[in-house]
C-alpha positions, 0 to 999 in steps of 0.5 A, spaced: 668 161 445 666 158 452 666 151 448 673 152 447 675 154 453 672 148 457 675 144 451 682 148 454 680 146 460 678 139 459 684 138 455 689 139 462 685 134 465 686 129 460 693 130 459 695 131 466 690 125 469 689 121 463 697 121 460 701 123 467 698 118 472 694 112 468 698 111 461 705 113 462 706 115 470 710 120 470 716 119 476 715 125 479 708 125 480 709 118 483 715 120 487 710 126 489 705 122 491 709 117 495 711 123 499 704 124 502 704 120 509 700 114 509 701 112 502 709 111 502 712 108 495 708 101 496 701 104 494 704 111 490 701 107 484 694 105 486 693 112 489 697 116 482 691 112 478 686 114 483 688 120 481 688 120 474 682 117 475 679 123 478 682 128 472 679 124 467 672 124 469 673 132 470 675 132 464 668 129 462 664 133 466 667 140 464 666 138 456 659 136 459 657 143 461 653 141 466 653 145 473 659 149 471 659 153 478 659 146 481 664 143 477 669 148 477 669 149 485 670 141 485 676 142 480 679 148 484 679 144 491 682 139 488 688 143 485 688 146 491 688 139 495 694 136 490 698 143 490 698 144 498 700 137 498 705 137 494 708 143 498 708 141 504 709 133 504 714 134 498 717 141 497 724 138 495 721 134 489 717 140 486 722 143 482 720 149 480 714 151 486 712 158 483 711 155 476 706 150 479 702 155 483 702 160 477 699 156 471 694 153 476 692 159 478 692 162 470 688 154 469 683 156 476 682 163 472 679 160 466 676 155 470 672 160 473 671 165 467 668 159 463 664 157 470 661 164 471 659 165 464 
């Protein structure tokens, strides 16, 4: 079971960094992060890939089992960074805010269950 639920956890990573932010980058994602200051329109598509960059090695080290307590504090302060961020720079392009927060609180949960195992 704990097998599965790194594979769950790891398949958000590599779809929301891997397909969202490096190979198709998703428009609101990109809008999201030109709001952020200092970054602007110019530089939203380097930084979305520096992202997704981050996702997919989250991706790797949550599939690896290595130091789960670690990693799940590092996946847990980044979703916090990306959403607190979206909430405050870019609260108009996030269509449905509460839909954010709960399914990556839900994802925070699992991450947390599979870690303390």
């Amino acid at each position: 079971m704990r097998a599965l639920a790194r594979l769950a956890i790891a398949a958000v990573w590599l779809y929301q960094g891997g397909w969202c932010k490096l190979v198709a980058p998703n428009e609101r994602h990109l809008q999201v992060v030109a709001d952020v200051p200092g970054v602007g329109p110019a530089h939203a598509r380097k930084v979305l890939a520096m992202v997704g960059t981050v996702e997919v090695g989250l991706a790797a080290w949550v599939l690896s089992g290595r130091a789960p307590r670690t990693a799940a504090a590092a996946q847990t302060a980044l979703l916090g960074a990306m959403n607190g961020g979206g909430l405050l720079f870019s609260h108009g392009t996030i269509p449905e805010p509460a839909n954010m927060l709960t399914q990556n609180l839900a994802l925070v949960a699992l991450i947390w269950s599979t870690a303390r195992r």
